[in-house]
C-alpha angles and dihedrals in degrees: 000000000000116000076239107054079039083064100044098055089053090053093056096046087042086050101036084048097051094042091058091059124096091182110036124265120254122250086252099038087048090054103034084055096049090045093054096048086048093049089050082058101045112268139117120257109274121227137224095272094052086046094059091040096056089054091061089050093047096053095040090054106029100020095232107144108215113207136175112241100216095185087059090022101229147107109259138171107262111241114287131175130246095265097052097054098039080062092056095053087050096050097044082036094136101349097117093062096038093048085045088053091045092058090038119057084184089063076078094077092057120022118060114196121197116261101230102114103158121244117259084006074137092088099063097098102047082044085058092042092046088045099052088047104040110241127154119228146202140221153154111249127205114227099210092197090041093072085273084295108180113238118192108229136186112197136171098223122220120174137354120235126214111208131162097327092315133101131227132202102213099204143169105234095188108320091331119087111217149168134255131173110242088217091058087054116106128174098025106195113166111204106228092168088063129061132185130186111261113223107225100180091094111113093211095187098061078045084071112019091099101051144059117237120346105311109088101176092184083203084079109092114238103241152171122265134181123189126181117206127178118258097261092057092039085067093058086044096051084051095050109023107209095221142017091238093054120129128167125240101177134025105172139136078254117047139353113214128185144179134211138179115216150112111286101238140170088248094047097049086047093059087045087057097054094067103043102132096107095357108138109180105217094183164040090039101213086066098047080053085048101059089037095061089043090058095041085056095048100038086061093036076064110032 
C-alpha cells in the first residue's frame, strides 16, 4: 500500500479517536491507539514525531485544527459547527473499509463494496493540489446537452464538492464561480507554472444551505415543505436526513411527517421520488401538483 493511503488511514483513526472524546486523550493513549489500529492493519507503531505530523496534515487537508487541552491534559478537536463536521462524515464516510480493501486483496471473499466509482475521479488529487497551491487549470469539458460537444476552459479552482456519489469542481471561470463535474473533465493540465490569489472570503456553506445537492439556482424561491411517510420509511429517513433543515413533526406506529426548508429543485424532487412508496406531499401544493403529475406521466409511459 501507497506511503499516502498509509497516511490516510492514520488521519481517520487519529481523528475517529479524538471526536469520541468528551476530555481530551492523552499524548500515550493517543499514540498507543493509533499504533495498535495501524498494526491490525499491518504497520509498524508510529512514534511522537509522526503524531504531530500527522496533525499538521489533518488540519491542512481537512481543516480540522487539532489542540491539547492542558486543563484536561489531553489532545482534542477544536470547536467546529454542525456544518463543518456533517461535512467530515461525508467526506470518511467508508474510507476506513475501502482503504482497508485496498491494503487486503482477501477482503475480497467477504466484503462486497458497491461498484459505483465514479468516471475521471482520477483527478482529485492534482484538483486538491492545484487548489492548496493556487494554480489555475485547463481542461476540455463534455456538454452533455450539447451532443457531448468538447469546450476548452481556464479556471482558478476553488473547492471540491462531494453529491450523490458524484464530485464537483467548484471554479471562477473569469469573475463568475461556477460548477463543473469532475466526470465530464478531460485533459486535466494544472499550470504550476501559474498562481492566482484564492479569494477565501466565500462562506461556501450559506452557498448550499438552501439547496439539495450541488445546484443552488437562487431563482428558486427558498420555501416550506412538509412530507408524510409511513413509519417503515420514516426509520431509513431518521438514519439519513434528507436534508440538514429536517425536523421531524410526527414519529408515531402510524405516519412519519417531516419538514424541511430548501430551494425546489429538479435534484431534490428526484430524491423525493426514490423513496415513493408511502411518500404524501402536505405542502407546498404546487409540489404536491408537481409528483403527481410525474406519476400520472409515468403511470401511462407503462400501462
Amino acid at each position: 500500500m501507497s506511503k499516502r493511503l498509509e497516511g490516510l488511514q492514520r488521519w481517520l483513526i487519529i481523528i475517529n479517536k479524538l471526536k469520541e472524546s468528551r476530555t481530551g486523550v492523552p499524548t500515550e493513549e493517543l499514540l498507543g491507539y493509533v499504533s495498535r489500529r495501524m498494526e491490525e492493519r499491518g504497520f509498524g507503531a508510529m512514534n511522537l514525531r509522526t503524531l504531530q505530523r500527522d496533525f499538521n496534515d489533518i488540519e491542512s487537508v481537512f481543516g480540522i485544527k487539532i489542540t491539547f487541552d492542558k486543563k484536561h491534559y489531553g489532545y482534542g478537536i477544536a470547536a467546529q459547527d454542525e456544518h463543518e463536521w456533517n461535512r467530515y462524515e461525508q467526506l470518511l464516510l467508508n474510507f476506513d473499509l475501502l482503504n482497508a480493501l485496498a491494503g487486503d486483496d482477501t477482503l475480497a471473499s467477504y466484503v462486497l463494496p458497491e461498484h459505483h466509482r465514479p468516471l475521471h475521479s482520477e483527478w482529485l488529487f492534482p484538483l486538491i493540489g492545484a487548489i492548496k497551491r493556487s494554480h489555475p487549470v485547463t481542461f476540455n469539458y463534455l456538454l452533455v446537452r450539447q451532443d457531448d460537444k468538447l469546450e476548452t476552459k481556464k479556471v482558478n479552482p476553488h473547492f471540491l464538492k462531494e453529491s450523490n456519489q458524484r464530485w464537483y469542481l467548484l471554479a471562477y471561470e473569469g469573475d463568475t464561480l461556477k460548477t463543473f463535474g469532475i466526470d465530464r473533465i478531460r485533459n486535466l493540465q494544472i499550470l504550476d507554472n501559474e498562481h492566482f490569489k484564492r479569494d477565501t472570503t466565500i462562506d461556501i456553506h450559506s452557498l448550499f444551505r438552501d439547496c439539495y445537492g450541488i445546484w443552488d439556482q437562487t431563482d428558486i424561491p427558498v420555501e416550506d415543505i412538509e412530507l408524510r411517510y409511513d413509519a417503515l420509511d420514516g426509520k431509513f429517513l431518521k438514519s439519513v436526513p434528507l436534508h440538514h433543515s429536517q425536523q421531524v413533526l410526527a414519529d408515531t406506529p402510524d405516519e412519519f411527517r417531516i419538514a424541511l426548508r430548501l430551494r425546489i429543485t429538479n435534484d431534490f424532487v428526484m430524491e423525493l421520488l426514490s423513496r415513493s412508496r408511502s411518500l404524501e406531499v402536505i405542502r407546498p401544493l404546487h409540489l404536491r401538483e408537481r409528483v403527481r403529475q410525474i406519476y400520472e406521466d409515468a403511470l401511462k409511459r407503462n400501462s
